[in-house]
C-alpha positions as CSV (number, residue, x, y, z in Angstrom):
1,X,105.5,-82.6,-4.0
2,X,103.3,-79.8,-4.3
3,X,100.6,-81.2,-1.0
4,X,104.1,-81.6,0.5
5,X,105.5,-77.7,-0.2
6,X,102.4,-76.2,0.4
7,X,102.9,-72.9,2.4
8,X,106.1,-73.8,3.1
9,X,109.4,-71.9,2.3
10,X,112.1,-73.5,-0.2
11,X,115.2,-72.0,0.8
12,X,118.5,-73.0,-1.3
13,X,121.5,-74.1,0.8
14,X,123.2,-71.7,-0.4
15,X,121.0,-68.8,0.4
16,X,120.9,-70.1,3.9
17,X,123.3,-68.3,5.2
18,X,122.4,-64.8,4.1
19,X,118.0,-65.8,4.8
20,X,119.5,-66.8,8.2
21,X,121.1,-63.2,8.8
22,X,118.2,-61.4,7.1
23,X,115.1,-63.2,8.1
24,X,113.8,-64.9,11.7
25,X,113.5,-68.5,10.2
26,X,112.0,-69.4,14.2
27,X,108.9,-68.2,11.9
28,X,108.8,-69.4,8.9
29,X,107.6,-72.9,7.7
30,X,110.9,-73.5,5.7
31,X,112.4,-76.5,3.9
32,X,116.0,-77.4,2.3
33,X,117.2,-80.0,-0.1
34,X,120.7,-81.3,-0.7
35,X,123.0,-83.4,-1.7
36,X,125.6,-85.5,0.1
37,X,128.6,-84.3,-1.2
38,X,131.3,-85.8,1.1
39,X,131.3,-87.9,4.4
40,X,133.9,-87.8,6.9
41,X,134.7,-91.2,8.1
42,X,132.4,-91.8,11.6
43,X,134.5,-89.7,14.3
44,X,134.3,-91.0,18.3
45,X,133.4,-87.8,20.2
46,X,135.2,-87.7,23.7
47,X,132.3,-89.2,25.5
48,X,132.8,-92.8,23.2
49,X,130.1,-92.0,21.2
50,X,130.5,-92.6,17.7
51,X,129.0,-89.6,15.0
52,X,129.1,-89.0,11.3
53,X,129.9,-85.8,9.5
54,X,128.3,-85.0,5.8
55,X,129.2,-82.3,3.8
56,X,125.3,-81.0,1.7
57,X,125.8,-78.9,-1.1
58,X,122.5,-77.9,-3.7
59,X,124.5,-78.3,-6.8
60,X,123.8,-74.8,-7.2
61,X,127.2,-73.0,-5.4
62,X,130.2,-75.7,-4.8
63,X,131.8,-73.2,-2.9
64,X,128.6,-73.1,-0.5
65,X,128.1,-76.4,1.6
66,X,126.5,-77.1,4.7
67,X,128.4,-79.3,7.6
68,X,125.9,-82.1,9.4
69,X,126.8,-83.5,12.3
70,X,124.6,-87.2,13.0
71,X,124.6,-88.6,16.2
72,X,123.0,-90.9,18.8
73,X,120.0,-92.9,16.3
74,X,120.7,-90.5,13.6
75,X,123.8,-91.3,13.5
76,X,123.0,-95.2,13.7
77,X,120.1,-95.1,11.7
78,X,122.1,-93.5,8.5
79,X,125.5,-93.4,8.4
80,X,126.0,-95.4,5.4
81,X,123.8,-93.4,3.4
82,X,125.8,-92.9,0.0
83,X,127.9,-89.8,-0.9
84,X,125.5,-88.1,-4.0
85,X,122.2,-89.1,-1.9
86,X,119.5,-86.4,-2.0
């Protein structure tokens, strides 16, 4: 994990919205983790096109959480992942 983190930037999820008002993250070499704390049942968008919403917390602030949105091979690719998944 170290080689991996190496001059990169752990930011928590939620700090990200307050680094993302005070900092340019364009910049920075930055990383996140979280945890899939709820999935929305796949959605269709109105083009057909079927996406996934989790819901990423960091354990840390339940109050904070971070909406993802998968689509296209994303979308296929992991949308059963398990709520509680890192």
């Amino acid at each position: 994990m170290e080689r991996k983190m190496a001059n990169r930037k752990l930011i928590r999820l939620s700090q990200l919205k307050s680094k993302l008002a005070a900092e340019n993250l364009e910049e920075i070499d930055w990383v996140t983790f979280g945890v899939i704390v709820k999935k929305i049942t796949p959605q269709s968008a109105n083009n057909g096109r079927t996406f996934s919403i989790w819901r990423l917390n960091d354990l840390r602030d339940l109050g904070q959480y971070v909406s993802l949105f998968l689509f296209g091979d994303v979308h296929k690719e992991h949308w059963k992942t398990d709520q509680g998944t890192v």
